[in-house]
PQR file with spaces between the fields and no chain letter, atoms N, CA, C, O and H, PARSE charges and radii, in Angstrom:
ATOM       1  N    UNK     1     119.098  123.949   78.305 -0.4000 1.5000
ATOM       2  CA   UNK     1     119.479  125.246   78.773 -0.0000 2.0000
ATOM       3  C    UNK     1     119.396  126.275   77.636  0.5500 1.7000
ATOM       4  O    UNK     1     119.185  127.483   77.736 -0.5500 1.4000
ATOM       5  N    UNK     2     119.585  125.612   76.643 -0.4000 1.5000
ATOM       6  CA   UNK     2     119.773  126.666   75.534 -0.0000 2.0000
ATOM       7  C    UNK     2     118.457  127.571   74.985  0.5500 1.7000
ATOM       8  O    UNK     2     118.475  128.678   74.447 -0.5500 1.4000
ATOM       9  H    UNK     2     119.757  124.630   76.562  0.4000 1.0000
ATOM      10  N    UNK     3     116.889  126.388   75.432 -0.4000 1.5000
ATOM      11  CA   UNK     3     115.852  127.069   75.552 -0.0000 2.0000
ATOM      12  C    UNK     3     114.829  127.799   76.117  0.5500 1.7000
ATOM      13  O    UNK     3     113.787  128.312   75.709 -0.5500 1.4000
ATOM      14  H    UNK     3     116.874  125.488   75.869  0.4000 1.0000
ATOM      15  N    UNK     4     115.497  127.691   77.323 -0.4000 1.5000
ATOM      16  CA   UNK     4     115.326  128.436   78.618 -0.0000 2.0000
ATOM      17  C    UNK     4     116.041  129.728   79.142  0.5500 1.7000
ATOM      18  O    UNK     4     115.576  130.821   79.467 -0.5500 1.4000
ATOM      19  H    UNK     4     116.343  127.273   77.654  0.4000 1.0000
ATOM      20  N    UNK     5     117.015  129.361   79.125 -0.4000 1.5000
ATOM      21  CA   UNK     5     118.149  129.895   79.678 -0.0000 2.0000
ATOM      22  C    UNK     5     118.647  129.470   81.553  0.5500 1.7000
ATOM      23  O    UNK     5     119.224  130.137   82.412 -0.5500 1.4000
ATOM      24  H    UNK     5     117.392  128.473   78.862  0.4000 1.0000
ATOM      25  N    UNK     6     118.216  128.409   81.547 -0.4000 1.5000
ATOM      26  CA   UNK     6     118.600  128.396   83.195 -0.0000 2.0000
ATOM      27  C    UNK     6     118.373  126.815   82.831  0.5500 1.7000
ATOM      28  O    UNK     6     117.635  126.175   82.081 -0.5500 1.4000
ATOM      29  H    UNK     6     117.748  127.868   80.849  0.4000 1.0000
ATOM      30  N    UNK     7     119.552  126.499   83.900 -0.4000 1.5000
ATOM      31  CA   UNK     7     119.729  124.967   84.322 -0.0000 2.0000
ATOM      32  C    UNK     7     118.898  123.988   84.396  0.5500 1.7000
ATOM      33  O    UNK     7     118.524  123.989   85.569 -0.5500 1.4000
ATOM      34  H    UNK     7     120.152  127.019   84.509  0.4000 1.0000
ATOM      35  N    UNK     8     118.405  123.187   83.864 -0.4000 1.5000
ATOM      36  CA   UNK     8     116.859  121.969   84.289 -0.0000 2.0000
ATOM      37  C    UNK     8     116.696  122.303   86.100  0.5500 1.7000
ATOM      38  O    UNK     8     115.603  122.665   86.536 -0.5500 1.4000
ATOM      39  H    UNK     8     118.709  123.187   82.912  0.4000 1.0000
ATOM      40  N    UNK     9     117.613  122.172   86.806 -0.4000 1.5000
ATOM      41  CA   UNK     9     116.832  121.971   88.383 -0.0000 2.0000
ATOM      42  C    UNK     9     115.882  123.540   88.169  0.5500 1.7000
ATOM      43  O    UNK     9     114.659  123.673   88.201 -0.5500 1.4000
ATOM      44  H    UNK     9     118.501  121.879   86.452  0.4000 1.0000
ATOM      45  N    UNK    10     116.636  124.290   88.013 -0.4000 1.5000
ATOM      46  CA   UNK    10     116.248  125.856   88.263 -0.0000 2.0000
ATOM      47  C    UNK    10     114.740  125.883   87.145  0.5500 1.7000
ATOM      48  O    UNK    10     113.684  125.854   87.777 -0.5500 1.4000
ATOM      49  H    UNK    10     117.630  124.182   87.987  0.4000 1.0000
ATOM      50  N    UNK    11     114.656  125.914   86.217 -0.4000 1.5000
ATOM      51  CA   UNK    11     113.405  125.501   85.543 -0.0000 2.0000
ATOM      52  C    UNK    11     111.862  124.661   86.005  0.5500 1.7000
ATOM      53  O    UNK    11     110.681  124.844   85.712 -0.5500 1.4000
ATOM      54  H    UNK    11     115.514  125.937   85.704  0.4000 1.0000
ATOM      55  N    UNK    12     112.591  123.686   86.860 -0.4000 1.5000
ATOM      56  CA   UNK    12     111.951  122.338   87.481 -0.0000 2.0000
ATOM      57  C    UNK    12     111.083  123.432   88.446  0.5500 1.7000
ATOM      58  O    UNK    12     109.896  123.745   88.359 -0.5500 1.4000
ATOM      59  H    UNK    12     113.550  123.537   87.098  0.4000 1.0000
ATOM      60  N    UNK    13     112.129  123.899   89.405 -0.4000 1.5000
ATOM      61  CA   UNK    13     111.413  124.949   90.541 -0.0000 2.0000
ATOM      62  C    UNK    13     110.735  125.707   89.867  0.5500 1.7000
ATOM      63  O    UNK    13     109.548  125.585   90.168 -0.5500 1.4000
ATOM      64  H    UNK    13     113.093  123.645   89.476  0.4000 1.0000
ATOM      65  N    UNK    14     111.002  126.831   88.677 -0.4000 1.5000
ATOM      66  CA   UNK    14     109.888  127.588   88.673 -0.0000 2.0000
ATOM      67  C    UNK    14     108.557  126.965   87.967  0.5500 1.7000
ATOM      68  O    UNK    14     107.596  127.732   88.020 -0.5500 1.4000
ATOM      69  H    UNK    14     111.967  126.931   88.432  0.4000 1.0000
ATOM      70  N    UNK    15     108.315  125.701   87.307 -0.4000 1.5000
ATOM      71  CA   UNK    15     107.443  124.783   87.134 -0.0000 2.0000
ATOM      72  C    UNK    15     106.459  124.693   87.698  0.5500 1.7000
ATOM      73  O    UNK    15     105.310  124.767   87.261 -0.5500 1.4000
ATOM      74  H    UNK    15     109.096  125.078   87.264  0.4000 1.0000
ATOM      75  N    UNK    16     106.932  124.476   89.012 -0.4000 1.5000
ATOM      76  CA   UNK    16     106.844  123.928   90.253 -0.0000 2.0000
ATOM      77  C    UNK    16     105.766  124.668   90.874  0.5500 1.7000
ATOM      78  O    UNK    16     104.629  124.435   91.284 -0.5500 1.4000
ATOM      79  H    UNK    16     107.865  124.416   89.366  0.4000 1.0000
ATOM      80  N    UNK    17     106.706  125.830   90.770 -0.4000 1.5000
ATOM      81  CA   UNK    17     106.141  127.471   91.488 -0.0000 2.0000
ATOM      82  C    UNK    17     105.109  128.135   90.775  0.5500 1.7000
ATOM      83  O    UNK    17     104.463  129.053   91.281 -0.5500 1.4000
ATOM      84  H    UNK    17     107.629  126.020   90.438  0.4000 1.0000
ATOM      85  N    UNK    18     104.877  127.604   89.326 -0.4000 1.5000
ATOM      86  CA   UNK    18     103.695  127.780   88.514 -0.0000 2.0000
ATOM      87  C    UNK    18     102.268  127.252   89.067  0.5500 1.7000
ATOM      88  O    UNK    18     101.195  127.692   89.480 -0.5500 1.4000
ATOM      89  H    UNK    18     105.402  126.858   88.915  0.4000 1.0000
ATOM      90  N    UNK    19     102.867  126.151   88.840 -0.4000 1.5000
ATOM      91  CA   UNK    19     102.084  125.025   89.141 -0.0000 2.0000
ATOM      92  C    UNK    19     100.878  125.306   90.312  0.5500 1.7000
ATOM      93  O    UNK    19      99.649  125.314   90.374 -0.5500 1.4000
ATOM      94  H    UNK    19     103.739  125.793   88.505  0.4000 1.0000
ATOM      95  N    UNK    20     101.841  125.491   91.040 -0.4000 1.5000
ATOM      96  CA   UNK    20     101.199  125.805   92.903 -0.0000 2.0000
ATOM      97  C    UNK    20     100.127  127.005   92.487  0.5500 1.7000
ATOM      98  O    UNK    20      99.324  127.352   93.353 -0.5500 1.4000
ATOM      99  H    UNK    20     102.839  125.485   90.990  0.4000 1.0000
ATOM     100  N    UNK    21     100.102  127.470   91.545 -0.4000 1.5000
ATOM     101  CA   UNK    21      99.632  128.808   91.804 -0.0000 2.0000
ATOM     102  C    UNK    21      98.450  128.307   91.278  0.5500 1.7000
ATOM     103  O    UNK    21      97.861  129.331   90.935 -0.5500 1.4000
ATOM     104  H    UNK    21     100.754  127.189   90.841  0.4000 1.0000
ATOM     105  N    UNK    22      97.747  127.372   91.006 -0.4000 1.5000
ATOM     106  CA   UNK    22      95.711  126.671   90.585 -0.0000 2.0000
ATOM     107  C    UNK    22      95.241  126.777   91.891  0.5500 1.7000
ATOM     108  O    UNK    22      95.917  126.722   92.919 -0.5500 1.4000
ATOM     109  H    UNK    22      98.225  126.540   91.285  0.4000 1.0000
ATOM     110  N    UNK    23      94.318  126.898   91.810 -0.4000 1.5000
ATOM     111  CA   UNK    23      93.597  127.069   92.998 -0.0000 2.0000
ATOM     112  C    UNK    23      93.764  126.239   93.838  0.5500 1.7000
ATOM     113  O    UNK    23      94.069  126.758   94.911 -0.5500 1.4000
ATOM     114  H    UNK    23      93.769  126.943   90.976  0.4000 1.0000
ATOM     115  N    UNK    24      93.685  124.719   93.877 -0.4000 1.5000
ATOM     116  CA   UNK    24      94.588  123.370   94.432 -0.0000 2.0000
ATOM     117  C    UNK    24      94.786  123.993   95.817  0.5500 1.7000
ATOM     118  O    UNK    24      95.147  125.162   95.952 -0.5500 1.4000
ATOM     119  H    UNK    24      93.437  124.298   93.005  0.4000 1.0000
ATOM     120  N    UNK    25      94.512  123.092   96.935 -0.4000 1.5000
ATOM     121  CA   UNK    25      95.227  123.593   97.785 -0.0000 2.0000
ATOM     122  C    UNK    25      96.752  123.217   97.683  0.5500 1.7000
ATOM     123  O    UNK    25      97.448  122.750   96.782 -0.5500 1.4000
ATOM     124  H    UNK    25      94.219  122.143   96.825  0.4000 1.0000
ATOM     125  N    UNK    26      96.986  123.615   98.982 -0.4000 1.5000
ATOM     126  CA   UNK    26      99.198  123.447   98.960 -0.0000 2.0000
ATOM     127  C    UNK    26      99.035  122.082   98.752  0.5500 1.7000
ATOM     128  O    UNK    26      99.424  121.653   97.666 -0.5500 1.4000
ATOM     129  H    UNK    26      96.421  123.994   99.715  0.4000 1.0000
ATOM     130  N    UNK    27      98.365  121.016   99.841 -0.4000 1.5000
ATOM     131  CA   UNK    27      98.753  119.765  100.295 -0.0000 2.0000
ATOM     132  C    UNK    27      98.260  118.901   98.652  0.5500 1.7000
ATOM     133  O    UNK    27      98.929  117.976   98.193 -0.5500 1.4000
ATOM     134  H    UNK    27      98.048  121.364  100.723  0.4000 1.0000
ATOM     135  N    UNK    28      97.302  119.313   98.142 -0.4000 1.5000
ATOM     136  CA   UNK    28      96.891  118.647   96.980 -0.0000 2.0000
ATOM     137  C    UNK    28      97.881  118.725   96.106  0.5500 1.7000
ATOM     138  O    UNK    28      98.204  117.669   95.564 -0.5500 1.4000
ATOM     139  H    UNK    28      96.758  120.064   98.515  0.4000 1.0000
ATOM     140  N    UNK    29      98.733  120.173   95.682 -0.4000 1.5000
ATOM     141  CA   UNK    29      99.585  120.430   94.876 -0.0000 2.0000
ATOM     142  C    UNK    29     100.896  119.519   95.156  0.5500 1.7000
ATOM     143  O    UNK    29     101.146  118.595   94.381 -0.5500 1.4000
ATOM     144  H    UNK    29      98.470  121.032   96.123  0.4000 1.0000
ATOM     145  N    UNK    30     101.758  119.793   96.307 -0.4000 1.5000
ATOM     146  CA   UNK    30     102.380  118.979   96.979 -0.0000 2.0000
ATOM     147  C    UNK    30     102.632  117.968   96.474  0.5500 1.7000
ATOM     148  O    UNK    30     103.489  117.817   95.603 -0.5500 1.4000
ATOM     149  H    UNK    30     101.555  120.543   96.937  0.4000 1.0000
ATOM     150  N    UNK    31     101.542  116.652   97.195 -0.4000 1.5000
ATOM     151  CA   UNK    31     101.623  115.558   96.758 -0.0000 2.0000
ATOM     152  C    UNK    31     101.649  115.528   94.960  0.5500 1.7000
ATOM     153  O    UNK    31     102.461  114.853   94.326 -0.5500 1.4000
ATOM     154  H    UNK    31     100.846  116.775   97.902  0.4000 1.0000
ATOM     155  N    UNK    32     100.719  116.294   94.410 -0.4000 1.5000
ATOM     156  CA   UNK    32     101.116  115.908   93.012 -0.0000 2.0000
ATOM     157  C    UNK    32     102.241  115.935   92.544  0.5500 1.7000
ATOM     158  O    UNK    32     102.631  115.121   91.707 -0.5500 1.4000
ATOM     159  H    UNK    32     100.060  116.842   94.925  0.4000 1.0000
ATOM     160  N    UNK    33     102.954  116.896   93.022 -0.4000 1.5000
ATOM     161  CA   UNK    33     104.215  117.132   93.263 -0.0000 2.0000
ATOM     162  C    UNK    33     105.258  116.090   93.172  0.5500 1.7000
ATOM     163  O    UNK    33     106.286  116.019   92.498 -0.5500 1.4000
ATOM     164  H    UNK    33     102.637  117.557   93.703  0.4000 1.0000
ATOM     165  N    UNK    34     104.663  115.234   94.110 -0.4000 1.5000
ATOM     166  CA   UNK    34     105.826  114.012   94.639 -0.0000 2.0000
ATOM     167  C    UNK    34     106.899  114.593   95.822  0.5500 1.7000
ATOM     168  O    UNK    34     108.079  114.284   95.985 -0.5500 1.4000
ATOM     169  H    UNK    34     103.828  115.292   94.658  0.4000 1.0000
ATOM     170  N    UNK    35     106.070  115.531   96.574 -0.4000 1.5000
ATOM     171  CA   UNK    35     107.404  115.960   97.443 -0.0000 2.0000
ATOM     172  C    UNK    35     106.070  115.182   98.287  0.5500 1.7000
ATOM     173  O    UNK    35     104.850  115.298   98.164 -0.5500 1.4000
ATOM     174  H    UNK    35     105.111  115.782   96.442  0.4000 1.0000
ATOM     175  N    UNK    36     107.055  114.229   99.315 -0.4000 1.5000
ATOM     176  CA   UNK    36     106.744  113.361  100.497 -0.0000 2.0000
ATOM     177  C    UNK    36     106.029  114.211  101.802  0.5500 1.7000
ATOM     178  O    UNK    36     105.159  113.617  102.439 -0.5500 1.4000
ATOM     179  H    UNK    36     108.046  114.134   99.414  0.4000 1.0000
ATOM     180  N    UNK    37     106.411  115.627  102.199 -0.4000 1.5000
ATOM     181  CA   UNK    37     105.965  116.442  102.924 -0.0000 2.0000
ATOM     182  C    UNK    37     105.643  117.955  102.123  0.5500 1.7000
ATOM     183  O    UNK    37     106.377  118.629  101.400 -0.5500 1.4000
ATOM     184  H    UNK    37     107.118  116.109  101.681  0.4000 1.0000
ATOM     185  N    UNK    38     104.202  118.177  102.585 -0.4000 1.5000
ATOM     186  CA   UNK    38     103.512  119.684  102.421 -0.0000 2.0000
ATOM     187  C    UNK    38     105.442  120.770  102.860  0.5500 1.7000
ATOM     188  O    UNK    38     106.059  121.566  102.152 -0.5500 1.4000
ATOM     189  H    UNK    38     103.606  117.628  103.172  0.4000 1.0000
ATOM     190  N    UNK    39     105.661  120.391  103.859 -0.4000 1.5000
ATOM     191  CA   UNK    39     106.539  121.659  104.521 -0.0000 2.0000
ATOM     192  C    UNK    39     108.047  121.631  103.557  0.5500 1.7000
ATOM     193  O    UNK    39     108.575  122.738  103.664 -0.5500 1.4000
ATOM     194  H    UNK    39     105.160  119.744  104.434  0.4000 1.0000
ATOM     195  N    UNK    40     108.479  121.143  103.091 -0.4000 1.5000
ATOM     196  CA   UNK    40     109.268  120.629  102.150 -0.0000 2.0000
ATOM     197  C    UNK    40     108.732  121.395  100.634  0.5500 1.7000
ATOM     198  O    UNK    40     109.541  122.186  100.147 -0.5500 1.4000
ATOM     199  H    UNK    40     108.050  120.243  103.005  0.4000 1.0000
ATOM     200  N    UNK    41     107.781  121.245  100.096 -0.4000 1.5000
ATOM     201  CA   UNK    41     107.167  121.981   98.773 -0.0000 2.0000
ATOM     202  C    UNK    41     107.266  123.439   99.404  0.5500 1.7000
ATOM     203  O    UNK    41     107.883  124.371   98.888 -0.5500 1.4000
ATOM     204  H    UNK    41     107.124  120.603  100.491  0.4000 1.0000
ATOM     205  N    UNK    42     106.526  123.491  100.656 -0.4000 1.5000
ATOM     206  CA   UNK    42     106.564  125.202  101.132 -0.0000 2.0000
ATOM     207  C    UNK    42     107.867  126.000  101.397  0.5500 1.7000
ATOM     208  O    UNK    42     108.142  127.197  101.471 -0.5500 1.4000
ATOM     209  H    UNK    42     106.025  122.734  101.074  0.4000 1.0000
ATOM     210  N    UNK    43     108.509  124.913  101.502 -0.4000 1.5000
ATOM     211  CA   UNK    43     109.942  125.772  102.047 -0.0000 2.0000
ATOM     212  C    UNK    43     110.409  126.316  100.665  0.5500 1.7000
ATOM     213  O    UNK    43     110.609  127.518  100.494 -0.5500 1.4000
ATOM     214  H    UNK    43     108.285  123.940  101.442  0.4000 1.0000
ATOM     215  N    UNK    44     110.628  125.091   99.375 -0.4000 1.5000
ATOM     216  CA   UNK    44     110.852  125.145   98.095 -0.0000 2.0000
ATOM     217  C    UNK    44     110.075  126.684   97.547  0.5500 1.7000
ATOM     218  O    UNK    44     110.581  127.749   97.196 -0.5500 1.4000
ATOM     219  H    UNK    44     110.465  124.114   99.514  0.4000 1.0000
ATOM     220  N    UNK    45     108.976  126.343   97.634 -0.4000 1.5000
ATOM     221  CA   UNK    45     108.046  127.741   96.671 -0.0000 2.0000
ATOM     222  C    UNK    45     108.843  129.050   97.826  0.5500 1.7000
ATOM     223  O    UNK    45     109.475  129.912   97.215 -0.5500 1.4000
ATOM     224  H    UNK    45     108.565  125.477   97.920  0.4000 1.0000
ATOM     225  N    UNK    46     108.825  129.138   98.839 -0.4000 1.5000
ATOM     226  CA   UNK    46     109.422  130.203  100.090 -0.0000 2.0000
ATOM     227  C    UNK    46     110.544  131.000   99.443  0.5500 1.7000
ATOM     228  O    UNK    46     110.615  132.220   99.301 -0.5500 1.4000
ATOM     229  H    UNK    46     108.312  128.437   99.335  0.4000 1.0000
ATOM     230  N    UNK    47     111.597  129.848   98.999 -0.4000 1.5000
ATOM     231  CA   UNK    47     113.022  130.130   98.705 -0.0000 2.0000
ATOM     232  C    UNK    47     112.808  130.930   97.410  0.5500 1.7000
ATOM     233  O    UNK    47     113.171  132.094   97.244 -0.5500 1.4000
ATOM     234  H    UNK    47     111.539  128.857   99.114  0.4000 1.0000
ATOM     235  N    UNK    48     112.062  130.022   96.359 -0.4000 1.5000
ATOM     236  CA   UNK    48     111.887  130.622   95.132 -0.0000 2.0000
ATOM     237  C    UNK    48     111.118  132.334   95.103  0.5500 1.7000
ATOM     238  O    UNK    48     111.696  133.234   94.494 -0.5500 1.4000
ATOM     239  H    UNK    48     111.767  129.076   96.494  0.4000 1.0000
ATOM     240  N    UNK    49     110.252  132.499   95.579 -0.4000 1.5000
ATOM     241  CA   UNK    49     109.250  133.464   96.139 -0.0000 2.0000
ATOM     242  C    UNK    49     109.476  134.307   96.982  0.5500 1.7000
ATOM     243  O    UNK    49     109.715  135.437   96.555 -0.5500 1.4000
ATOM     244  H    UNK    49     109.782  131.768   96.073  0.4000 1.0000
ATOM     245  N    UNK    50     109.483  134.148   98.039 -0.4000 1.5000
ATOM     246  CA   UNK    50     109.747  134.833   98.938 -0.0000 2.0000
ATOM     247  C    UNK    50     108.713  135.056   99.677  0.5500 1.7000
ATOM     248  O    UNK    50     108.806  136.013  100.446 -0.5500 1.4000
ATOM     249  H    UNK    50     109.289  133.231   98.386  0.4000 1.0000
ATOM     250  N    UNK    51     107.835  134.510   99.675 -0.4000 1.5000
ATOM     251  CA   UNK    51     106.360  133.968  100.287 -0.0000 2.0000
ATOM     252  C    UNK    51     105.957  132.865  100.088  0.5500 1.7000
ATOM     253  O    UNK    51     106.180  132.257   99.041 -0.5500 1.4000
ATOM     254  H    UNK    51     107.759  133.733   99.050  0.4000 1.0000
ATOM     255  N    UNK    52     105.244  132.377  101.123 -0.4000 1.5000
ATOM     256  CA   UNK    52     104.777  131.371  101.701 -0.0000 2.0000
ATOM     257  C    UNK    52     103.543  131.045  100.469  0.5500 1.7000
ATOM     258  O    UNK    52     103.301  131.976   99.701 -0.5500 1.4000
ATOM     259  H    UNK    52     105.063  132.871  101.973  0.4000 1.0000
ATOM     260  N    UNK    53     102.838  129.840  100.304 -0.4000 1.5000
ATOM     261  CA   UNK    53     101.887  129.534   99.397 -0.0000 2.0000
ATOM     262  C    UNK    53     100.708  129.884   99.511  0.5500 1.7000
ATOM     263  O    UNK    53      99.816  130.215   98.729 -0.5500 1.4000
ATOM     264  H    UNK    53     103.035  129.084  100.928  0.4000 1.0000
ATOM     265  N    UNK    54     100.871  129.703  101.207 -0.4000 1.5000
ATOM     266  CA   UNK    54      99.598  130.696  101.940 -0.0000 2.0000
ATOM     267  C    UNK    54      99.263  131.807  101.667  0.5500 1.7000
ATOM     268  O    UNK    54      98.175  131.942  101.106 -0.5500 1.4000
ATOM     269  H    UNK    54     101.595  129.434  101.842  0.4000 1.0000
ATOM     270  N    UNK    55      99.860  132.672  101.886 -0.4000 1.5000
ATOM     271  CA   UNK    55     100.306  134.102  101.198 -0.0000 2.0000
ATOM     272  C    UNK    55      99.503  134.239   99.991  0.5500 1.7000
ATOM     273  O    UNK    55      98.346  134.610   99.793 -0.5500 1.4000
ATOM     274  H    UNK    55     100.744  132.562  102.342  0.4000 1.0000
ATOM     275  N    UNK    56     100.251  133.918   99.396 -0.4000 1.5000
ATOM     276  CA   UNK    56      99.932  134.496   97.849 -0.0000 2.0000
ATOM     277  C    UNK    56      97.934  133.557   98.046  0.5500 1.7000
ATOM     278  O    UNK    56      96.959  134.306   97.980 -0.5500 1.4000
ATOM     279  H    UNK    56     101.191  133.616   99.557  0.4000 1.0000
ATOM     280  N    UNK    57      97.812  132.694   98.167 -0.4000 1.5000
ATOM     281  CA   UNK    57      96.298  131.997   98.210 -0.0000 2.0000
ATOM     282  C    UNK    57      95.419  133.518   98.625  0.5500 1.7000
ATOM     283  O    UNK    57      94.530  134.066   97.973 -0.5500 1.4000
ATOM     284  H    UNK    57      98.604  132.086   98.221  0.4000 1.0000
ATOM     285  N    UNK    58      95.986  133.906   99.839 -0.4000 1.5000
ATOM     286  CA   UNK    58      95.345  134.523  100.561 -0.0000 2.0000
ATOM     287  C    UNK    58      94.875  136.305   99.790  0.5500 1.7000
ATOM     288  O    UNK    58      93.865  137.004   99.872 -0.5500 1.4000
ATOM     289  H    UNK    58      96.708  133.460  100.368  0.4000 1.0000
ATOM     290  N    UNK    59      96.370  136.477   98.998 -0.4000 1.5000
ATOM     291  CA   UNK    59      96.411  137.671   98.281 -0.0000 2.0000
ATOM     292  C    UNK    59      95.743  137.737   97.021  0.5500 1.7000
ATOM     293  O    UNK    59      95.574  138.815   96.451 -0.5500 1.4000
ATOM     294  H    UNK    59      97.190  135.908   98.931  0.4000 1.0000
ATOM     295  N    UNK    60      95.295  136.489   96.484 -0.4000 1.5000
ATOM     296  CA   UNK    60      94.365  136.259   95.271 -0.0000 2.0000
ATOM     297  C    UNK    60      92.961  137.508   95.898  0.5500 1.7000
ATOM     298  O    UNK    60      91.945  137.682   95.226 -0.5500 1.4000
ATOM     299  H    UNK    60      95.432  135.613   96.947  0.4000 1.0000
C-alpha cells in the first residue's frame, strides 16, 4: 500500500482494467484473467469504468 497508495484488491482491479485495454478481445483477456465467465470480468471492468469493454473497443 505504501507504493501505490490503494489496497492490493483495489490495485489488482485497476491491473486488470489495464490489461483489458490490448487489443485482445474481452473473452481472450478474461480467461487470461482466470475469471471462469466473460460476464463476470465485464461486470468487474463496468464497476471500475463505468463502461462496458465493448465500449471503450468500439471508441478506440
Amino acid at each position: 500500500m505504501a507504493e501505490t497508495g490503494m489496497p492490493p484488491s483495489k490495485w489488482l482491479r485497476h491491473a486488470r482494467v489495464l490489461r483489458a485495454m490490448s487489443p485482445q478481445s474481452v473473452t481472450s483477456v478474461a480467461f487470461d484473467m482466470a475469471y471462469e465467465a466473460t460476464s463476470a470480468f465485464s461486470y468487474m471492468f463496468r464497476q471500475t469504468l463505468g463502461v462496458s469493454p465493448r465500449e471503450v473497443l468500439r471508441n478506440r
